[in-house]
C-alpha angles and dihedrals in degrees: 000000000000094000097056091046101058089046090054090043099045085045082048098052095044089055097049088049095051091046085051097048091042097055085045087089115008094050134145121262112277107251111257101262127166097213106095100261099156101239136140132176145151141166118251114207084337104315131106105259106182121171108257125172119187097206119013085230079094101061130258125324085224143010124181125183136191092197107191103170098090119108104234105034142328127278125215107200119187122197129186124176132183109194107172104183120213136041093336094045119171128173107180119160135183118214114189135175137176120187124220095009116207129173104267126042115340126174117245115247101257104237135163097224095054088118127025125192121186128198088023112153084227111043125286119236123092130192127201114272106231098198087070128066115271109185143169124186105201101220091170126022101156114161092183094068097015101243132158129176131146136135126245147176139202147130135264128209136187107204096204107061098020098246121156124201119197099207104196146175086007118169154178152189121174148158095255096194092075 
């Protein structure tokens, strides 16, 4: 008896292990929540596109932050990043900023680095494309407990090679105060 059960255990764990590994970079979108989780997702030009970061060396997977030291008016800034190291290397990053941020729809600051693609045959920043909508609905902007969350769309262009990204359902929800 004891010998059929540690086989079945030892196949049950590897495949648990190779599931779990597998869902690391190719997952779903994280659900829209308000409480601070710590998730971001879209979907560029219709696939799942989530931060992920093999060694922290690199830097975060994401960093949000309600900066409100500036004279005017705040900025919330939101950065992903998916860094995968070896023969299939990919480095890709959002960088995303909205001035002045209030609960509700908000634009999205037009930048040229809003998406950056490295070790692109054409070139690898984006910026976002005005003629589209670019949008952010603010869901959570709580400066108590320093949580921001929110969806948002746009498009992306590289002007150089005349690529266009739809960058679409995205959504976040961070500790700001990192």
């Amino acid at each position: 008896m004891k010998k059929a059960v540690f086989p079945f255990l030892g196949f049950t764990l590897l495949l648990s292990l190779s599931c779990e590994k597998k869902n690391i970079f190719n997952p779903e979108l994280p659900p829209a929540t308000m409480t601070g989780a710590n998730t971001f997702g879209c979907l560029v030009n219709g696939e799942v596109w989530r931060p992920y970061v093999e060694t922290l060396a690199f830097g975060l997977r994401l960093n949000v932050k309600h900066d409100r030291g500036w004279v005017d008016c705040d900025q919330l800034h939101i950065g992903a990043r998916k860094l995968k190291l070896g023969e299939d290397s990919l480095f890709q990053e959002f960088n995303i900023n909205v001035w002045c941020p209030i609960l509700g729809e908000n634009k999205i600051t037009p930048s040229k680095g809003v998406f950056h693609f490295f070790h692109q045959p054409c070139g690898y920043r984006y910026r976002v494309d005005t003629l589209s909508p670019y949008i952010m609905n603010i869901t959570t902007l709580d400066t108590l407990n320093n949580i921001a969350s929110g969806t948002f769309e746009f498009t992306a262009i590289h002007d150089g090679c005349q690529d266009t990204l739809k960058i679409t359902e995205g959504r976040f929800d961070a500790d700001s105060s990192l």
